[in-house]
N, C-alpha and C positions, 0 to 999 in steps of 0.2 A: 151711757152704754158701755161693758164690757170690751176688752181690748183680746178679751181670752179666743180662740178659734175655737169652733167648734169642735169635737174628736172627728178623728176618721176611722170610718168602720176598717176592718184589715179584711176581710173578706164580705161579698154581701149573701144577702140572706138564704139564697138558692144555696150558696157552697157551703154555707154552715149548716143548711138542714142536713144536705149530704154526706157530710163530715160526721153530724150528729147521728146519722141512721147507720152510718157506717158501725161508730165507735161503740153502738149500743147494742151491737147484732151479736148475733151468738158466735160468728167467725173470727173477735175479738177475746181474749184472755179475761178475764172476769176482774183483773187487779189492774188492768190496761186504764189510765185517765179516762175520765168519758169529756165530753165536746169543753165544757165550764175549766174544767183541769189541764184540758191540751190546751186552750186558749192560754193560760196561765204561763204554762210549761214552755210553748213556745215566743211567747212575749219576754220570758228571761234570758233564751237563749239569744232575742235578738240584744238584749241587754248586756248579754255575757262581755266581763273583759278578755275573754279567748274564745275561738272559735272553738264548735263541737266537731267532731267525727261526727256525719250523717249515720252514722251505722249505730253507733252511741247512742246518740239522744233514741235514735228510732226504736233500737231495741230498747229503750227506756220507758218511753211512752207507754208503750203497746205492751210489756213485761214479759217480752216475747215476740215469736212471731206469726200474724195475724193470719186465715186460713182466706187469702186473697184469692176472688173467682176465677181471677185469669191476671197474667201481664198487663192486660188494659185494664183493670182495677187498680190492682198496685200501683201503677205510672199515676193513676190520676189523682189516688189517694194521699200518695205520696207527694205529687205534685201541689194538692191543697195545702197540706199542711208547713212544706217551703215555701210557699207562696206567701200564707199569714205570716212566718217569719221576715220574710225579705221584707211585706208591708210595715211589718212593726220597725223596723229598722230604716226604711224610705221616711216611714210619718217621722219616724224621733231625730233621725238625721235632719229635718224641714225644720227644726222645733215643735212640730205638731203634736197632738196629744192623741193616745190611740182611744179607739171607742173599745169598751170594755162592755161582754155580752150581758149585761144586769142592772137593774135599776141600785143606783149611788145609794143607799140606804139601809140599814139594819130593820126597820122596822120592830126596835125592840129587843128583836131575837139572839141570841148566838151566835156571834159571827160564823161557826161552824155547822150551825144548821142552818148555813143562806148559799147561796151561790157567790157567794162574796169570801166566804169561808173556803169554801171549793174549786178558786180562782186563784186565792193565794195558796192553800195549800201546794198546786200544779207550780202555782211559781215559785215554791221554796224547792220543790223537785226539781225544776231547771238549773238552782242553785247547788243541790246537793250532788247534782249531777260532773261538778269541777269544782270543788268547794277552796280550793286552795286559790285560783283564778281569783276568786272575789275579795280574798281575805287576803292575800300574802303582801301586798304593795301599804296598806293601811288598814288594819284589822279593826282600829275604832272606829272610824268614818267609815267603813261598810258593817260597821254592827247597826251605828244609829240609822244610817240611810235605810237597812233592810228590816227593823224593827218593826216599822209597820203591818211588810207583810206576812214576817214573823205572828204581831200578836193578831194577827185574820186569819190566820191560817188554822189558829189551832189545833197545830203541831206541836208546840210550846205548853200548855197550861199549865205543866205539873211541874213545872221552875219556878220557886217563889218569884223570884223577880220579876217574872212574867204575868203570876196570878196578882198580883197588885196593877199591874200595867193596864192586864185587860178586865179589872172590873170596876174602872172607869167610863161606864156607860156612851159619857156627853162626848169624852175624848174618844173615841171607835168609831163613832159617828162621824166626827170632825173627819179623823183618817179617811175613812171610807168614800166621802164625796171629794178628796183630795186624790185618790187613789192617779188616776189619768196624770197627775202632777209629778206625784212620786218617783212616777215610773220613768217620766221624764228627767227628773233629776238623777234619777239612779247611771239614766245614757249618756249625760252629759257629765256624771263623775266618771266613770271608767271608760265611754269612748270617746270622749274631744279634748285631748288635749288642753292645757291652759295653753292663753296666750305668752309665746317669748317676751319677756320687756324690750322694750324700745332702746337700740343702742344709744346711749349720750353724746350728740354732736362735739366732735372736736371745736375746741374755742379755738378764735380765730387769734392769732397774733395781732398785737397794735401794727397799724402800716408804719414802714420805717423802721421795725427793730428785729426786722429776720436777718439769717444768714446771708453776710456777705453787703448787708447793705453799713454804710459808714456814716 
């Protein structure tokens, strides 16, 4: 038997539809994420090695600001979508792995024409969102860590380096049911600390040749 945990959904299904019905209505900016891409978007931010302004990411999301029914919309919209952040951040902090809204698979296709494409996309916007945060401490080890959801997103193609990478069929695939993993990794490069080494116990003197003894 696998020793792997299952993912944890970051919101259940009631709040994603509502999230979903929200982001698709016509009260929303037409360039604003839709449900696949906030998901994304804010599973980076719980990732971030720096905190966002709320005002920031928000205005980010949404490409603007959204024509909310009332106060009690807002609060609670707004309230969803900190909520999924904070979750992402609870599950990765446990070591847990988040459940991601989509079946693990290409099926073939595009990464760019899947919701997989559409997931990373959202999460390379959470990225560009403080791009120096992620790069400025180690710019190699956060290109390779983020490479994968680089070449799914499909932001990338038209960089040779990247059109060899992603037309690698069997490897996309591979990434893709890895994906829960990555992400994890990505938490525990920029938020956990490594461990301090162990100070080296003082050696003890032989008995009989300290100070003061004859």
């Amino acid at each position: 038997m696998s020793d792997t945990p299952p993912p944890v959904p970051l919101l259940d299904d009631d709040e994603l539809d509502r999230l979903d019905d929200f982001l698709a209505s016509a009260r929303v900016p037409e360039d604003a994420l839709d449900l696949i891409g906030t998901h994304g978007f804010l599973v980076a931010l719980a990732v971030s090695p720096r905190e966002a302004l709320p005002a920031a990411w928000v205005a980010e999301l949404f490409q603007g600001e959204p024509a909310f029914a009332d106060d009690g919309e807002r609060e609670a919209i707004l309230g969803l979508l900190e909520r999924l952040r904070h979750n992402a951040i609870a599950t990765l902090e446990q070591g847990g792995l988040p459940e991601l809204p989509f079946e693990l698979t290409l099926d073939g296709l595009p990464a760019e024409e899947t919701p997989i494409g559409d997931w990373c996309a959202g999460f390379m916007e959470g990225v560009f969102l403080d791009e120096p945060a992620w790069f400025e401490e180690d710019e190699e080890a956060a290109a390779t860590l983020l490479l994968p959801f680089m070449a799914l997103s499909g932001l990338f193609d038209e960089e040779p380096d990247m059109a060899e990478f992603v037309a690698d069929a069997a490897r996309l695939e591979a990434l893709v049911r890895q994906l829960p993993e990555l992400v994890l990794d990505l938490y525990l490069h920029y938020r956990v600390p490594p461990e301090s080494p162990k100070p080296t116990p003082r050696r003890k003197k032989p008995a009989g040749h300290g100070k003061g003894k004859r």
